[in-house]
DSSP file (Angstrom, degrees, kcal/mol; ACC not computed):
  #  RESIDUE AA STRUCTURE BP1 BP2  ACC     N-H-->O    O-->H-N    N-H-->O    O-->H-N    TCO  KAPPA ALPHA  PHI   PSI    X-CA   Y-CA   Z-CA
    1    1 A X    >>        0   0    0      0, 0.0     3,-0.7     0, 0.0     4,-0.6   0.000 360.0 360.0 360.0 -48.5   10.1   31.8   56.4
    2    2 A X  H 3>  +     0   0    0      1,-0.2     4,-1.6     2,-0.2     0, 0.0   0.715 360.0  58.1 -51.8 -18.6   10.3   33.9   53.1
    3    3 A X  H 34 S+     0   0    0      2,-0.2     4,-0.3     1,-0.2    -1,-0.2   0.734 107.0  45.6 -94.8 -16.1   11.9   31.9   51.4
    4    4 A X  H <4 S+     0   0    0     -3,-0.7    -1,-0.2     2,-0.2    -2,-0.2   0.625 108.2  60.2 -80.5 -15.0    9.0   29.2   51.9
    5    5 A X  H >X S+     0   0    0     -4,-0.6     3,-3.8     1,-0.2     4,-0.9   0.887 103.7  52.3 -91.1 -60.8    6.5   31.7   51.2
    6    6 A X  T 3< S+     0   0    0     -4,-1.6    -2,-0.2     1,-0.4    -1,-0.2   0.551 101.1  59.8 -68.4  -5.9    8.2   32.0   48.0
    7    7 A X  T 3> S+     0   0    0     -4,-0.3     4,-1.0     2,-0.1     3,-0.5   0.470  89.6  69.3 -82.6  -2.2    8.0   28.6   47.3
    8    8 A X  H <> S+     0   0    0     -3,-3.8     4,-2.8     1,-0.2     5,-0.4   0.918  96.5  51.6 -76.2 -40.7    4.3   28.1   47.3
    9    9 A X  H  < S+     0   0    0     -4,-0.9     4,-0.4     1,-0.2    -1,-0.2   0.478 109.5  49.2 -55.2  -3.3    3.7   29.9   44.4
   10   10 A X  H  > S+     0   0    0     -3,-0.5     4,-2.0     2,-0.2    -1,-0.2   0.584 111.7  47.4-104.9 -42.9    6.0   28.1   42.5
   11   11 A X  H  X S+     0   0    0     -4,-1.0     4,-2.3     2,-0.2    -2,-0.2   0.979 109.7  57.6 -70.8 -54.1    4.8   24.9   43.6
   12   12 A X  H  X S+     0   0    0     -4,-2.8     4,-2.3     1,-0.2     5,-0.4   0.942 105.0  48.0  -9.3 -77.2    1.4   26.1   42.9
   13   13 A X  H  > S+     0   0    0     -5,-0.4     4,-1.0    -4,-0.4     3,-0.3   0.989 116.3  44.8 -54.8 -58.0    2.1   26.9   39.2
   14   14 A X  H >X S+     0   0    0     -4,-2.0     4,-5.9     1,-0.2     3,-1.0   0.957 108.9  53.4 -36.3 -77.6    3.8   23.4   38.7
   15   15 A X  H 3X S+     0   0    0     -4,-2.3     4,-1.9     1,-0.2    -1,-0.2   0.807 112.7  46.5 -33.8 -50.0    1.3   21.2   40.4
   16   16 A X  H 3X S+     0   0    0     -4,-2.3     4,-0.8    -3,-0.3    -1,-0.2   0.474 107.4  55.8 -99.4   3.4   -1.2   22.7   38.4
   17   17 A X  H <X S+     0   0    0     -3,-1.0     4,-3.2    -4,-1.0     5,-0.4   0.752 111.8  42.0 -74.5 -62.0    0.6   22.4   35.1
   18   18 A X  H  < S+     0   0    0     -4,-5.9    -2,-0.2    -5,-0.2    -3,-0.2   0.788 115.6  51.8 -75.3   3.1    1.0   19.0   35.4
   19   19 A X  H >X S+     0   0    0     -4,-1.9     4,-3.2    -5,-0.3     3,-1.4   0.970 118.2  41.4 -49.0 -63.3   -3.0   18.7   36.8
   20   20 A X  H 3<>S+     0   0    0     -4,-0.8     5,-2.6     1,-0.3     4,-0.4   0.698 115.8  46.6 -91.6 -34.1   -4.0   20.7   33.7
   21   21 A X  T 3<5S+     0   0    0     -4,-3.2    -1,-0.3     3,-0.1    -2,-0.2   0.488 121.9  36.8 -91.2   8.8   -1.6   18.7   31.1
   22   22 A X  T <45S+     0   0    0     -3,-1.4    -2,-0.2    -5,-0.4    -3,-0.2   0.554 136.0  15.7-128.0 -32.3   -2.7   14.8   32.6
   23   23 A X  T  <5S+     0   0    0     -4,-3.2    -3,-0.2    -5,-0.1    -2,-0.1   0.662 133.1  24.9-141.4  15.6   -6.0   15.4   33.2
   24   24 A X  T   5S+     0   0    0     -5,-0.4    -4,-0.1    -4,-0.4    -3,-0.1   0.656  94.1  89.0 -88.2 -52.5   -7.7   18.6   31.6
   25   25 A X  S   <S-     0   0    0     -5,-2.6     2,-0.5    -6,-0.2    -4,-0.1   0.238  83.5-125.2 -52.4-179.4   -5.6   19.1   28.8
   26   26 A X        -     0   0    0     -5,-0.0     2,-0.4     3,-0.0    -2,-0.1  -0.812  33.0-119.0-123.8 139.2   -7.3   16.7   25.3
   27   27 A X        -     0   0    0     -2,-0.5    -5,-0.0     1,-0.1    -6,-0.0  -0.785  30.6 -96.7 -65.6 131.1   -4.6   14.7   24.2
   28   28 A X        -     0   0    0     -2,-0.4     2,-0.3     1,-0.0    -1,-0.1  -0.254  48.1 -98.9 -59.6 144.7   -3.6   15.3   20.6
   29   29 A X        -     0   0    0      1,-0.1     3,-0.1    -3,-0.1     2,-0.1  -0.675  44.1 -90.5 -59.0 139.5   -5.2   12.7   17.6
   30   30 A X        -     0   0    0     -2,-0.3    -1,-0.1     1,-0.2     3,-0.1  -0.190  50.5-101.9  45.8  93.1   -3.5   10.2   16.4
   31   31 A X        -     0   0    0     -2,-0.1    -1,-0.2    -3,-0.1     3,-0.0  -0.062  44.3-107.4 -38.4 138.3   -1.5   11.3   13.3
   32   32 A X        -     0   0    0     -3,-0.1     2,-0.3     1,-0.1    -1,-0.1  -0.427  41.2-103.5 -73.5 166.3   -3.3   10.1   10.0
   33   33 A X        -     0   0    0      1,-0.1     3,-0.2    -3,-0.1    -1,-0.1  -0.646  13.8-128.8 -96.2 154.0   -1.6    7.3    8.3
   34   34 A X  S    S+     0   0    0     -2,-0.3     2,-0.3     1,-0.2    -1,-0.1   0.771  98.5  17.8 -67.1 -20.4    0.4    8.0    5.4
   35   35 A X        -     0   0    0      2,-0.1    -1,-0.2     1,-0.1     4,-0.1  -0.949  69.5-165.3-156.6 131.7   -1.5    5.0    3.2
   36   36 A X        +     0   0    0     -2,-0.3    31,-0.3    -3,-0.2     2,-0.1   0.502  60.2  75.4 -84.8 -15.0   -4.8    3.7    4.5
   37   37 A X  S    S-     0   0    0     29,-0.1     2,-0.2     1,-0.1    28,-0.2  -0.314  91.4 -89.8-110.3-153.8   -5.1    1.0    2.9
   38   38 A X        -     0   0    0     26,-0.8    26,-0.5    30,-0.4     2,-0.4  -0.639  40.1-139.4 -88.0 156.2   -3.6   -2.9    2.8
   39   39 A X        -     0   0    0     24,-0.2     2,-0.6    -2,-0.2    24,-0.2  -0.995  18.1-164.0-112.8 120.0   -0.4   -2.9    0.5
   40   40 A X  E     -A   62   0A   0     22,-3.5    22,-2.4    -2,-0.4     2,-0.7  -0.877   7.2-156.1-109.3 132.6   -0.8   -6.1   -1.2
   41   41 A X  E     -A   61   0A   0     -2,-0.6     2,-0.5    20,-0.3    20,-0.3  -0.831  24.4-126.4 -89.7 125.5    2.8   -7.3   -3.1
   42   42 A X        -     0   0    0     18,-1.7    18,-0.2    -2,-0.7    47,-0.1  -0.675  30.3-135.6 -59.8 120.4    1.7  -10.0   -6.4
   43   43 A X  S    S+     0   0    0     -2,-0.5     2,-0.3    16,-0.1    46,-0.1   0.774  82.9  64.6 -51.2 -27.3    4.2  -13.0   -5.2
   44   44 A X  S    S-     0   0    0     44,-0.2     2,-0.3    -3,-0.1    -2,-0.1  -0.728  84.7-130.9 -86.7 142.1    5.5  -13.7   -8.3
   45   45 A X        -     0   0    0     -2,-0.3    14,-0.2    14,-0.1     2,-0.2  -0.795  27.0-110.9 -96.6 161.8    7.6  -11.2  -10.3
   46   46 A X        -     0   0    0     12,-2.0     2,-0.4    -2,-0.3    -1,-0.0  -0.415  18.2-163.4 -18.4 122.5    6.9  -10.4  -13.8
   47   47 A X        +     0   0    0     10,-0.2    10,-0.2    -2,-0.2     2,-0.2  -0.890  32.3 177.0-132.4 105.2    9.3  -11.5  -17.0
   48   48 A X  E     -C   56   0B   0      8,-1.9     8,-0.7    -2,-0.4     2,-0.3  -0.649  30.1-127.6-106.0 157.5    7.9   -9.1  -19.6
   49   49 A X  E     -C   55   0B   0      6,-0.2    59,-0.3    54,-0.2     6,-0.2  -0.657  28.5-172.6-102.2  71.4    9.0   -8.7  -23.0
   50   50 A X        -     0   0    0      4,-0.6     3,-0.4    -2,-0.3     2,-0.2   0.447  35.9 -61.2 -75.0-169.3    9.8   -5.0  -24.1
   51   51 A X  S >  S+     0   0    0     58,-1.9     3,-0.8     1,-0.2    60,-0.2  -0.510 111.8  19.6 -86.7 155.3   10.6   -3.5  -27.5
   52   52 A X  T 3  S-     0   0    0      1,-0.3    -1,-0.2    -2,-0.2    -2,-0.1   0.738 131.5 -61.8  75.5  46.6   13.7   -4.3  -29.7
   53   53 A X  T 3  S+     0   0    0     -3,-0.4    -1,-0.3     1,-0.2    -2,-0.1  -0.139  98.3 133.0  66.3 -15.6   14.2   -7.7  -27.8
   54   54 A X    <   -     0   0    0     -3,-0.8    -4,-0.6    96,-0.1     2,-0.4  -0.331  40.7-156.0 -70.9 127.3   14.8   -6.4  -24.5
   55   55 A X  E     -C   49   0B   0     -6,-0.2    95,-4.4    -2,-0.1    -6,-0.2  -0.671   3.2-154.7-119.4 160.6   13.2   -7.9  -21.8
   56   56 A X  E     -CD  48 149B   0     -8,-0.7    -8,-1.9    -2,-0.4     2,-0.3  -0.687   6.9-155.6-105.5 161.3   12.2   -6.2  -17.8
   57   57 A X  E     + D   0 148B   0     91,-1.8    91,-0.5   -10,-0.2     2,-0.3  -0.819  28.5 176.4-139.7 105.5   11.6   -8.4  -14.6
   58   58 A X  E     - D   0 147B   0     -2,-0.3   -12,-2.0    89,-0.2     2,-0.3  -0.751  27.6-144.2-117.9 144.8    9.5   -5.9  -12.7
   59   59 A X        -     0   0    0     87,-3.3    86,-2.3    -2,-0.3     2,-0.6  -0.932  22.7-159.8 -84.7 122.4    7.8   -6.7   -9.1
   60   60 A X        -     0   0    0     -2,-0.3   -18,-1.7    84,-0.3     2,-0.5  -0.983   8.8-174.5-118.9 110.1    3.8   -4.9   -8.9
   61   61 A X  E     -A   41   0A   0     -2,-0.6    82,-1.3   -20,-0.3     2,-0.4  -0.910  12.7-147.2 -85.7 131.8    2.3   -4.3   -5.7
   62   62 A X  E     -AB  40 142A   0    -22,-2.4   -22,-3.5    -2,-0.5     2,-0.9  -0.878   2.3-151.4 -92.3 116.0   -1.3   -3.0   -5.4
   63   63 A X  E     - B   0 141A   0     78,-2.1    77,-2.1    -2,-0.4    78,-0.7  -0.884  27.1-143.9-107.7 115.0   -2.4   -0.6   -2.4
   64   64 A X  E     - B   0 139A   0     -2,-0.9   -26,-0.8   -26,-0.5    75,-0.3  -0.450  20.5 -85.9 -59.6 137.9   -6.0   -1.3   -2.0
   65   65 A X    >   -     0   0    0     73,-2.0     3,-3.2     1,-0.2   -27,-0.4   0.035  66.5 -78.5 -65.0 151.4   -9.0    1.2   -1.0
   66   66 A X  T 3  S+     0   0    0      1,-0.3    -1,-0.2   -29,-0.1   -29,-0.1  -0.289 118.9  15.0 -57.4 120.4   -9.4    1.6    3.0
   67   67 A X  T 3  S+     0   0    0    -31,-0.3     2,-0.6    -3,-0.1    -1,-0.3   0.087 100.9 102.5 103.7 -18.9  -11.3   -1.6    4.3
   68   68 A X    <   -     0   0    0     -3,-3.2   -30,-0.4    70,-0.1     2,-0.3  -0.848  52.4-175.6-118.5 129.1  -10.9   -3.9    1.3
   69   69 A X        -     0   0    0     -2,-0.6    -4,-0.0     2,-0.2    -3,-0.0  -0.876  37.4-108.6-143.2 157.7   -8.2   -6.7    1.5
   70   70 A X  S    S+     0   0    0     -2,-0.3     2,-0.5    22,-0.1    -1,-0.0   0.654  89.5  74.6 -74.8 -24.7   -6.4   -9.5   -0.4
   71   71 A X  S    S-     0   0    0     21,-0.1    -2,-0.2    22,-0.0    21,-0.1  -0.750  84.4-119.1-103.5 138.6   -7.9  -12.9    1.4
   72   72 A X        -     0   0    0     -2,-0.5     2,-0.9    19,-0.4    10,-0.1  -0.257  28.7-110.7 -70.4 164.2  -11.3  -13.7    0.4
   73   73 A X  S    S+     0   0    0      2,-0.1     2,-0.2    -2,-0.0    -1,-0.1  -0.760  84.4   1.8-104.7 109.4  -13.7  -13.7    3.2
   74   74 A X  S    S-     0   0    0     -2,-0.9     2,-0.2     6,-0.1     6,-0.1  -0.634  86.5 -99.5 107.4 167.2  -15.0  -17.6    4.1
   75   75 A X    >   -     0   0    0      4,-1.1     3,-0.8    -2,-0.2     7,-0.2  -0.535  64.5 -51.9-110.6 168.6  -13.7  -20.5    2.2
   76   76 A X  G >  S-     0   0    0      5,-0.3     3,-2.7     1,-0.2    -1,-0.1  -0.349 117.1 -12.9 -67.6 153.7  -15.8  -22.1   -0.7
   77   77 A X  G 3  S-     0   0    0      1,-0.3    -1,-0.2    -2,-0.1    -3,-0.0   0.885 135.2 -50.1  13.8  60.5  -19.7  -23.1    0.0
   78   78 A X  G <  S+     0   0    0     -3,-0.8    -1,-0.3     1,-0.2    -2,-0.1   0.291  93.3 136.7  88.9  -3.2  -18.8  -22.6    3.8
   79   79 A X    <   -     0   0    0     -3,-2.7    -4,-1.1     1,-0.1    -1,-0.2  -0.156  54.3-128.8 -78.2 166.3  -15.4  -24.6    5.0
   80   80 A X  S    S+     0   0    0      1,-0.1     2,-0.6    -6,-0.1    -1,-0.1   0.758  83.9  71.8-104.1  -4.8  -13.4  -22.5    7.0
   81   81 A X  S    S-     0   0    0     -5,-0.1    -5,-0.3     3,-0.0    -2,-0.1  -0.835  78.6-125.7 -83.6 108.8  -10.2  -22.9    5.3
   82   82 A X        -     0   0    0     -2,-0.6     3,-0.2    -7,-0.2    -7,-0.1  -0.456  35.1 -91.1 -71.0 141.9   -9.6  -21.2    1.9
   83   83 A X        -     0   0    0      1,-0.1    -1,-0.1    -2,-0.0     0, 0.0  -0.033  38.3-108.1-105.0-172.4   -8.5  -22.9   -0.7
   84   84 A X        -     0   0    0      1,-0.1    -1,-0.1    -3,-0.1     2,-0.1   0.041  38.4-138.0 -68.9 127.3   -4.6  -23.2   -1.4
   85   85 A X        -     0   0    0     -3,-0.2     3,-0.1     4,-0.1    -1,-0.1  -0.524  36.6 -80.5 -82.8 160.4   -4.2  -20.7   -4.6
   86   86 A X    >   -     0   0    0      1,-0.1     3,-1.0     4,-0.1    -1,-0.1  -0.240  66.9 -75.4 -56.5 151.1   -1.4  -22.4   -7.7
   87   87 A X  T 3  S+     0   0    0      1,-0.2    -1,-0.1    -3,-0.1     3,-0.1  -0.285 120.1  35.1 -25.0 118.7    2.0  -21.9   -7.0
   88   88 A X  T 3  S+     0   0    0      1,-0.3    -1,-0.2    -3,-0.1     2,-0.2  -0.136  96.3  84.1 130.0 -44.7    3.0  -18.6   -7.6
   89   89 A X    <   -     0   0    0     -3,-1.0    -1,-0.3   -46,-0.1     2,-0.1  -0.568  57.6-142.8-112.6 167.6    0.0  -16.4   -6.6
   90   90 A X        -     0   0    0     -2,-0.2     5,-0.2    -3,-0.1    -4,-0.1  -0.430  46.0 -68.9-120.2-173.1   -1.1  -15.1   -3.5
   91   91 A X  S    S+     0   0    0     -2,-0.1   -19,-0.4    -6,-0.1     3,-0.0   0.356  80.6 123.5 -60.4  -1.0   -4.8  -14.6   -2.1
   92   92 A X        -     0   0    0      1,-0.1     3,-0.1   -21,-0.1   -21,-0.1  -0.352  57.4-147.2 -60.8 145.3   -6.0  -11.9   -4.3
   93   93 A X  S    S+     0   0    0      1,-0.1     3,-0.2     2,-0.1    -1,-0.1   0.897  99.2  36.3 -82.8 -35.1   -9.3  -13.8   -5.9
   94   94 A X  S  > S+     0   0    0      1,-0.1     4,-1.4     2,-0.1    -1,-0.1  -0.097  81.6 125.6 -97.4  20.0   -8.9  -12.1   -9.1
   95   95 A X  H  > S+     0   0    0      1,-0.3     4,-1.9     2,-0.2    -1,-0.1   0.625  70.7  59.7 -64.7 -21.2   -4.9  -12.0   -9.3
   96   96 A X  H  > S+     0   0    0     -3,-0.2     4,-3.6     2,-0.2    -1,-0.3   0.768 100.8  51.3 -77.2 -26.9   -4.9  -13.6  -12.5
   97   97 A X  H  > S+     0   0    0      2,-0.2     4,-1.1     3,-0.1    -2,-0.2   0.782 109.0  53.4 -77.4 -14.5   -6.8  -10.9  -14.1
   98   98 A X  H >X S+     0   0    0     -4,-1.4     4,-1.7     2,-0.1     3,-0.9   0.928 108.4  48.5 -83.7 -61.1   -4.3   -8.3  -12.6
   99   99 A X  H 3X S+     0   0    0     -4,-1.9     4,-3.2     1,-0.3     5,-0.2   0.886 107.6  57.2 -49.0 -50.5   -1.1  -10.1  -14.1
  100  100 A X  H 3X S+     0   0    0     -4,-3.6     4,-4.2     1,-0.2     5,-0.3   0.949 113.9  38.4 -48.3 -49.4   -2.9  -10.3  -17.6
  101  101 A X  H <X S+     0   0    0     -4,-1.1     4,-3.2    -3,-0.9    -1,-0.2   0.948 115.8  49.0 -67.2 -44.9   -3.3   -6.6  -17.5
  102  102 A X  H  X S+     0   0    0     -4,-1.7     4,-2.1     2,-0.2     5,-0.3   0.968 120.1  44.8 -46.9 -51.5    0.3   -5.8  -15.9
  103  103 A X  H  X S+     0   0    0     -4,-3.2     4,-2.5    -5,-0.3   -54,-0.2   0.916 118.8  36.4 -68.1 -33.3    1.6   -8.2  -18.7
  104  104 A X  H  < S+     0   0    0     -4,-4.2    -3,-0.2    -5,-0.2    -2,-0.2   0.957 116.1  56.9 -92.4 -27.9   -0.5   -6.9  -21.8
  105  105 A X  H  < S+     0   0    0     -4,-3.2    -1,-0.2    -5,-0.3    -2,-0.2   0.844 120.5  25.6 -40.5 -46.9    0.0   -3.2  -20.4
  106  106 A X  H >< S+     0   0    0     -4,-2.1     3,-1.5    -5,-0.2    -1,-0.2   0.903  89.9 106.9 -90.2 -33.2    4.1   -3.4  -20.4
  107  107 A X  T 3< S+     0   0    0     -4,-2.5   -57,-0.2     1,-0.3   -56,-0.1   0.031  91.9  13.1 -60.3 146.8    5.0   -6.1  -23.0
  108  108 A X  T 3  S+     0   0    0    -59,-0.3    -1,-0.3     1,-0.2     2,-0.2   0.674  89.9 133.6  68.5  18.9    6.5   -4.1  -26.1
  109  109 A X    <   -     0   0    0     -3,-1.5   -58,-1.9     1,-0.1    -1,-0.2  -0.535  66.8-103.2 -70.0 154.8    7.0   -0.8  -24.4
  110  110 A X        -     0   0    0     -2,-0.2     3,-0.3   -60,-0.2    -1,-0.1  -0.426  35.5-111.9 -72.1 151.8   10.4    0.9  -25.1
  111  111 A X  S >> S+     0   0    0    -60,-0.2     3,-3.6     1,-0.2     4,-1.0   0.847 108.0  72.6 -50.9 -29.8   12.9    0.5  -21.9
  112  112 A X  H >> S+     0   0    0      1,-0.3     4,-0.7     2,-0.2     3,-0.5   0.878  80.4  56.3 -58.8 -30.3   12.7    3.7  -21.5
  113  113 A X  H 34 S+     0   0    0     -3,-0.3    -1,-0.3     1,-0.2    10,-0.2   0.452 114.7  46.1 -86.9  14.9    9.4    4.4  -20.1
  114  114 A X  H <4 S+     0   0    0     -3,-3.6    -1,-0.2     5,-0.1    -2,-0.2   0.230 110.0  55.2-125.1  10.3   10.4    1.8  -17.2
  115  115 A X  H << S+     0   0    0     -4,-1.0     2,-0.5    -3,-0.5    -2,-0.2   0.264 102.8  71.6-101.4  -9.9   14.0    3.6  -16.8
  116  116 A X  S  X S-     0   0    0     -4,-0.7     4,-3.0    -5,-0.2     5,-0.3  -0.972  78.5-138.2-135.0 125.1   12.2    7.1  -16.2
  117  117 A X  H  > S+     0   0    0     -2,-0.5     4,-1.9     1,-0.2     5,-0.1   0.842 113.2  47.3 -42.9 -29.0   10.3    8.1  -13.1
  118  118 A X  H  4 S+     0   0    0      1,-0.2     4,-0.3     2,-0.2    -1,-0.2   0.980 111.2  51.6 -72.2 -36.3    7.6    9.7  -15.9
  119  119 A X  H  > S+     0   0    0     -7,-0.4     4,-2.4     1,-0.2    -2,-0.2   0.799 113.7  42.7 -48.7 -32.7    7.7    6.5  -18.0
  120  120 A X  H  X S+     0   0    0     -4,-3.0     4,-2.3     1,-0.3     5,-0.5   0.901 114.1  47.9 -91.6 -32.0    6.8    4.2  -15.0
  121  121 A X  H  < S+     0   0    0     -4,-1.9    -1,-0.3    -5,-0.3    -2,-0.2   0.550 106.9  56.4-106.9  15.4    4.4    6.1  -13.5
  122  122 A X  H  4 S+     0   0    0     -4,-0.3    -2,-0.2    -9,-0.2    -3,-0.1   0.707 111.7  49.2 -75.1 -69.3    2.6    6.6  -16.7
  123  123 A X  H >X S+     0   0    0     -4,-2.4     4,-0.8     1,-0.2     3,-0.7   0.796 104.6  52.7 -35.2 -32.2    2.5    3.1  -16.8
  124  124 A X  H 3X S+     0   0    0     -4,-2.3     4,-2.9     1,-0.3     2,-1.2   0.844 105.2  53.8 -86.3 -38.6    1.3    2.5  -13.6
  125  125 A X  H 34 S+     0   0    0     -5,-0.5    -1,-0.3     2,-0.2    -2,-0.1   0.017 104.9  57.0 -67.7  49.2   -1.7    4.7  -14.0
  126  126 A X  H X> S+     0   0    0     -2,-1.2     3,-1.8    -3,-0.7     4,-1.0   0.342 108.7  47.8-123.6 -98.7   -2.5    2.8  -17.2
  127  127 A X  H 3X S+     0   0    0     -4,-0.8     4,-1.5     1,-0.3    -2,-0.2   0.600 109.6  53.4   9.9 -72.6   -2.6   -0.6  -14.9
  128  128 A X  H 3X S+     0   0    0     -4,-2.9     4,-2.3     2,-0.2     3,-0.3   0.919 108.4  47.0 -51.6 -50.8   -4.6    1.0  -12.4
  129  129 A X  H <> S+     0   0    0     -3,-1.8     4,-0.5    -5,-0.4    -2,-0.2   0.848 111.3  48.8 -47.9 -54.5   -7.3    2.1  -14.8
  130  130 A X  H >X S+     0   0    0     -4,-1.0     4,-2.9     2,-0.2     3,-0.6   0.822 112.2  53.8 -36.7 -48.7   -7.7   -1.1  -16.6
  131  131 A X  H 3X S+     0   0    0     -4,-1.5     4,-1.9    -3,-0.3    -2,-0.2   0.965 112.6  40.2 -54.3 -57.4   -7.9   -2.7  -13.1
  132  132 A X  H 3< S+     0   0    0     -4,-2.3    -1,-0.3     1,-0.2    -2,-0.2   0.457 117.1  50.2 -72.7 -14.1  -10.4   -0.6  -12.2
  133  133 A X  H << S+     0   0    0     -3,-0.6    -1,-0.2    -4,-0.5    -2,-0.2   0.926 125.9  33.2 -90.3 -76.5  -12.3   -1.0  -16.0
  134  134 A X  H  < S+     0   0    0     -4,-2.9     2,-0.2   -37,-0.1    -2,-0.2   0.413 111.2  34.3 -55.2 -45.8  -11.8   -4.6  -15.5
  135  135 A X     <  -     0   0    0     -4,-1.9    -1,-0.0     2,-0.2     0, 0.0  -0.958  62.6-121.0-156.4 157.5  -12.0   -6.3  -12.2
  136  136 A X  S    S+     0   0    0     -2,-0.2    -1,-0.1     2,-0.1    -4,-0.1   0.492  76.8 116.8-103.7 -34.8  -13.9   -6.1   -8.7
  137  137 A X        -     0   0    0      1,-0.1     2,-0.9    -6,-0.1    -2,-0.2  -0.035  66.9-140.9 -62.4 139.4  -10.0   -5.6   -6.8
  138  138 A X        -     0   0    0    -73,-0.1   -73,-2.0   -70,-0.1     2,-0.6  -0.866  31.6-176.0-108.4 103.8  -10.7   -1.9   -5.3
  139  139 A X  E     -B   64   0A   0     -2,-0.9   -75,-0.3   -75,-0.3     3,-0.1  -0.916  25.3-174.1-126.0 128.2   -7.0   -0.4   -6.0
  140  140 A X  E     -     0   0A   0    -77,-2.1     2,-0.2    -2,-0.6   -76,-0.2   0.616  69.4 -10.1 -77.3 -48.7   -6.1    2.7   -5.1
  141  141 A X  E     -B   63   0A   0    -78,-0.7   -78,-2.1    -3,-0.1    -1,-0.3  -0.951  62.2-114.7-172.7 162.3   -3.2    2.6   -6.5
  142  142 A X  E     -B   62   0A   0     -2,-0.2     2,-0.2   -80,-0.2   -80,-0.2  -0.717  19.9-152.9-111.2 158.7   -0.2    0.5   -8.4
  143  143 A X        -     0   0    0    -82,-1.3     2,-0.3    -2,-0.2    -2,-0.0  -0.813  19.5-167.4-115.4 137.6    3.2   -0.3   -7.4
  144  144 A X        +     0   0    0     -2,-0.2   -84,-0.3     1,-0.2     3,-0.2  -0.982  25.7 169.7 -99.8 134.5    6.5   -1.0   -9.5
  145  145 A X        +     0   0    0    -86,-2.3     2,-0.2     1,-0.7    -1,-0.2   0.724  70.0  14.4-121.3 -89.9    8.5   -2.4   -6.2
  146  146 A X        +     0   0    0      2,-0.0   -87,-3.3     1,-0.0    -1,-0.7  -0.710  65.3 178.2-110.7 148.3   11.6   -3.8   -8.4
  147  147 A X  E     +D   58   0B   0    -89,-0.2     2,-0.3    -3,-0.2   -89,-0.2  -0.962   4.9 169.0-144.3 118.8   12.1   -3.0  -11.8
  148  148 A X  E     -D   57   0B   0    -91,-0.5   -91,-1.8    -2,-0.1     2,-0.4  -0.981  13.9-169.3-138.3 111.1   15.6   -4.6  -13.8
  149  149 A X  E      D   56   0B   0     -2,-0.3   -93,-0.2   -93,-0.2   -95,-0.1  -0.877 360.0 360.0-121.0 131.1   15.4   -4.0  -17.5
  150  150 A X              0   0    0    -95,-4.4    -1,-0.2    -2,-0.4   -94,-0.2   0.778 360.0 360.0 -86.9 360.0   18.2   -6.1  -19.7
């Protein structure tokens, strides 16, 4: 009989843990995400022309500001399919005006500054600025995702 006595308090305390953690308790939030926005990759890589003949074949991905994303919304004057962008390029509406600036930004740099973590991300914050100088794409930030310089 004591020894049953002594198990109600024990049962007690349990039972009202797991009452107090399933339905009292808050449940933790939702860890923030580490990047908020879309990551958009350009489809095409890059064949630039650096200094002293040597040339890079660098990949660029763009991570866009929270809410704004790479396919235009609607098709033209109302169809519901948008239409099919050239070979090469992907849904960004303005995608040619980021490759110009990715192209005239790296061509004729020394290798070096795309061989050194400082070079490249001087370089990408160049890129970005221009983008942002330049064209409606709301970029957060620039990507080199491959870089191979002969």
């Amino acid at each position: 009989m004591k020894k049953i006595l002594m198990l109600v308090p024990v049962l007690l305390l349990v039972g009202g843990g797991g009452y107090y953690k399933m339905v009292v308790a808050k449940a933790a939030p939702p860890p923030k995400p580490k990047v908020e926005g879309e990551v958009y990759v350009l489809p095409k890589d890059f064949m630039i022309n650096l200094a002293g003949g040597r040339y890079a074949k660098l990949g660029v991905g763009l991570v866009f500001h929270h809410g704004y994303t790479a396919a235009p919304a609607g098709g033209a004057h109302g169809s519901a399919a948008p239409a099919k962008p050239p070979e090469g390029y992907g849904l960004l509406p303005q995608e040619a005006i980021v490759r110009a600036i990715v192209t005239d930004v790296i061509t004729g740099v020394e290798r070096e500054e795309l061989e050194t973590k400082k070079g490249r991300k001087h370089l990408q914050h160049e890129v970005l600025e221009r983008i942002e100088k330049t064209t409606d794409v709301k970029v957060e930030d620039v990507l080199f995702t491959d870089v191979a310089v002969q």
